[in-house]
Each structure stands twice: as C-alpha cells, then as structure tokens.
N, C-alpha and C positions, 0 to 999 in steps of 0.2 A: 922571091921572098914575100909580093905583100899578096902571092895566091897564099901562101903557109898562112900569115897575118889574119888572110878573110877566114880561113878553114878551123882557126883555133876560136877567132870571134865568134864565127857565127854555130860551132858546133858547142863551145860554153854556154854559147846564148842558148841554144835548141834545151841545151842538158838540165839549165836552169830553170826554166818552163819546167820541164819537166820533171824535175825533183820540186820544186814549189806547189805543182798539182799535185805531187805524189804524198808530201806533206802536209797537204790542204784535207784530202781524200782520207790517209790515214787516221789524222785529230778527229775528221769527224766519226769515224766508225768508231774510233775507240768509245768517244765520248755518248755517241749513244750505246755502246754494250755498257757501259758505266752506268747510265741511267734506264737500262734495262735489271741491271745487277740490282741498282740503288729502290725499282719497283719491287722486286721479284724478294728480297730479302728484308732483316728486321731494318728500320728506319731508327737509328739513334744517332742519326744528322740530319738537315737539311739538304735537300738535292746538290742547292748549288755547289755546297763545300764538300761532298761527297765527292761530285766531279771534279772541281778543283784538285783536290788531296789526288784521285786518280792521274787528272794529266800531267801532276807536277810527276808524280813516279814513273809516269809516260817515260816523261821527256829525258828521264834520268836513265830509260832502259835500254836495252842492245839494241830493239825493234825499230828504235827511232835515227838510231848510229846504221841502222842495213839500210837506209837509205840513201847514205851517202855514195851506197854503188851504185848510183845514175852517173855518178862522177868517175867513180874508177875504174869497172868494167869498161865500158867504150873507148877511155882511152886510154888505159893498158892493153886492150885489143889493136887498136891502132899503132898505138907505140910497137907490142911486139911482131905487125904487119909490115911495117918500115924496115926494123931489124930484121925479119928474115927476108924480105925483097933484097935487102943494099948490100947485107953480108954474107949470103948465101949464096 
C-alpha cells in the first residue's frame, strides 16, 4: 500500500511540473503573438490592455482547458493498464 501511496505522490508531483511548465510556456507564446498581433495591426489600445483583454479570453478558451491532459491521459492510461493486467 504505501509503494501505490509513493507512485500516486510522486507521479502527481512529476504531472504537476509539468503541466505548470506547460502553462508557463503556453501564456508566454500566446502573449507574444498578441503583441506581435497588437504591432502588425491598427493600434486603438495600448499594448498593455491589448494583451491583457487577449489572455483574459485566453484563459476563457478550450486551448487552455487541453492542458489539463497532463492529468488525464497518464493516468487513464495507467488506470486502464491495471484493469486489463488484473481482469484479463
């Protein structure tokens, strides 16, 4: 029981890294095409509110919710690895 215990800690912990970097990585790309957008077309904002209004709709969109499959992928693979070992 506390090998399952170390396996679920330390693989949340692994996951969580890594969807924090993957959320880290993403804001920033977004945020410079935003202010690549905000150069390249008419200016009837200032930069900063420009990007702002952009990551607030970010944050609102699916692109930012597909991250959350650092979480599910791995461990619905795992989960249905157990189920066909034990039941199978």
């Amino acid at each position: 029981m506390i090998a399952l215990l170390q396996l679920v800690v330390g693989g949340l912990s692994i996951l969580t890294v890594i969807y924090v970097g993957l959320s880290i990585y993403s804001r920033r790309i977004r945020r410079g095409k935003l202010r690549q957008k905000w150069r390249n077309g008419p200016r009837l904002v200032d930069l900063d509110s420009f990007v702002q209004r952009g990551l607030k709709k970010y944050d609102n969109s699916i692109r930012r919710k597909l991250i959350l499959g650092v979480y599910i992928i791995p461990v619905g693979l795992v989960v249905l690895i157990i189920y066909l070992t034990n039941f199978n």
